[in-house]
C-alpha positions in Angstrom: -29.5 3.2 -5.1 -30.4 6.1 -7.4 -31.7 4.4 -10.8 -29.0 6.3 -12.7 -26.9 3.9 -11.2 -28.1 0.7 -12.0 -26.6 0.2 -14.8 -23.2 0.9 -14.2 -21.3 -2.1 -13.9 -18.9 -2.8 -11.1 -15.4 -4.2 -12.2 -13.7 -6.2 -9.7 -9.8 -5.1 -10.2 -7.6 -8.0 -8.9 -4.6 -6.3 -10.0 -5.1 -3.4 -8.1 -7.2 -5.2 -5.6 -10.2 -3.0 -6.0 -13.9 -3.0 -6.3 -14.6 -0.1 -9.1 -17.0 1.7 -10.9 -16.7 4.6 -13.7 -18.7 7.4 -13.7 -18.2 10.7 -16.0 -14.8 9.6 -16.3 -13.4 8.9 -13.0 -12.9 5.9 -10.9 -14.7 5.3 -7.4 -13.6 2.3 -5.7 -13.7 0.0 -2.4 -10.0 -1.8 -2.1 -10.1 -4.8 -0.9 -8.3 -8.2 0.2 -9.6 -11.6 0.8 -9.1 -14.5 3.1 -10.8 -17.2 2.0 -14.0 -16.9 2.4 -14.1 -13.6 3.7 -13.5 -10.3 1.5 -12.2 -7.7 3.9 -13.4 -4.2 2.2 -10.6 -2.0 3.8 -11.2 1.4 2.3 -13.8 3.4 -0.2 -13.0 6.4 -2.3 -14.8 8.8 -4.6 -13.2 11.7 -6.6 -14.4 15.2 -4.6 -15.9 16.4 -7.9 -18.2 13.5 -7.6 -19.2 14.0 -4.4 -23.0 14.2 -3.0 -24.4 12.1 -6.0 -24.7 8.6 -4.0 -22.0 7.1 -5.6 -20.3 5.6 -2.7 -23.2 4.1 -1.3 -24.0 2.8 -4.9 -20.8 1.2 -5.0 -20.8 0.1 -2.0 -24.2 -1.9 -2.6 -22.8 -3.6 -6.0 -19.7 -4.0 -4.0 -21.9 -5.9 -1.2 -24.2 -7.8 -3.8 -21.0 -8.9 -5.6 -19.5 -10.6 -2.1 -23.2 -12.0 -1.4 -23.5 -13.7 -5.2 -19.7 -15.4 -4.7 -21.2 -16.9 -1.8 -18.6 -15.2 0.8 -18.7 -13.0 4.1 -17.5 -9.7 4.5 -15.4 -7.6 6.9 -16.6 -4.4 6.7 -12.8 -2.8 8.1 -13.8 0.6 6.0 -15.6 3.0 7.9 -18.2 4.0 5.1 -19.0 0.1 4.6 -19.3 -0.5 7.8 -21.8 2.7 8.3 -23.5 1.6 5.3 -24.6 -2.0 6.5 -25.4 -0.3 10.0 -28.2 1.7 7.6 -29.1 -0.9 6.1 -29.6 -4.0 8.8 -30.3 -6.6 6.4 -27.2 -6.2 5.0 -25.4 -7.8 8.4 -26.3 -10.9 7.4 -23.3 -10.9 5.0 -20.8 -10.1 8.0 -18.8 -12.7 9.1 -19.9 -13.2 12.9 -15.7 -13.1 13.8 -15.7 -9.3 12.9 -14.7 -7.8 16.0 -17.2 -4.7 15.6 -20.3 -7.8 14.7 -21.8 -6.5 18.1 -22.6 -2.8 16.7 -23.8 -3.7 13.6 
């Protein structure tokens, strides 16, 4: 994560059901739902005009270190997360072994 980033806090919107962080302004966020023990992260989304600054992987990584310090698994449904810990291998540890793409990872 660019060090720009790091101290931007993430937000976790239960309301909306949404992992966020602001930057200049706008809103980037991973929605989520969870099941127990197991936070599926369905879908990420950064404003176009923020695009090619790292932002998504930035909050996909608080996203990721926010599931890991509650102690839960993930189910990396959104394609970007799912890319994202396939980059980053240590991250598989978080993903619960009954994710039907756990093979690829």
């Amino acid at each position: 994560m660019r060090e720009d980033f790091t101290n931007i806090p993430l937000y976790k919107n239960e309301e909306k059901k949404r992992f966020e962080i602001e930057i200049d302004g706008s809103i980037a966020f991973v929605t989520y739902k969870e099941i127990d023990n197991q936070v599926a992260l369905v879908h990420t989304e950064v404003e176009p005009a923020l695009s090619g600054r790292g932002i998504a992987g930035a909050l996909v990584e608080k996203t990721l270190q926010y599931i890991e310090d509650h102690h839960k698994t993930v189910l990396p449904f959104c394609s970007y997360v799912l890319a994202y810990i396939q980059k980053h291998p240590e991250k598989k540890r978080m993903v619960d072994p009954s994710f039907k793409d756990y093979h690829t990872l």
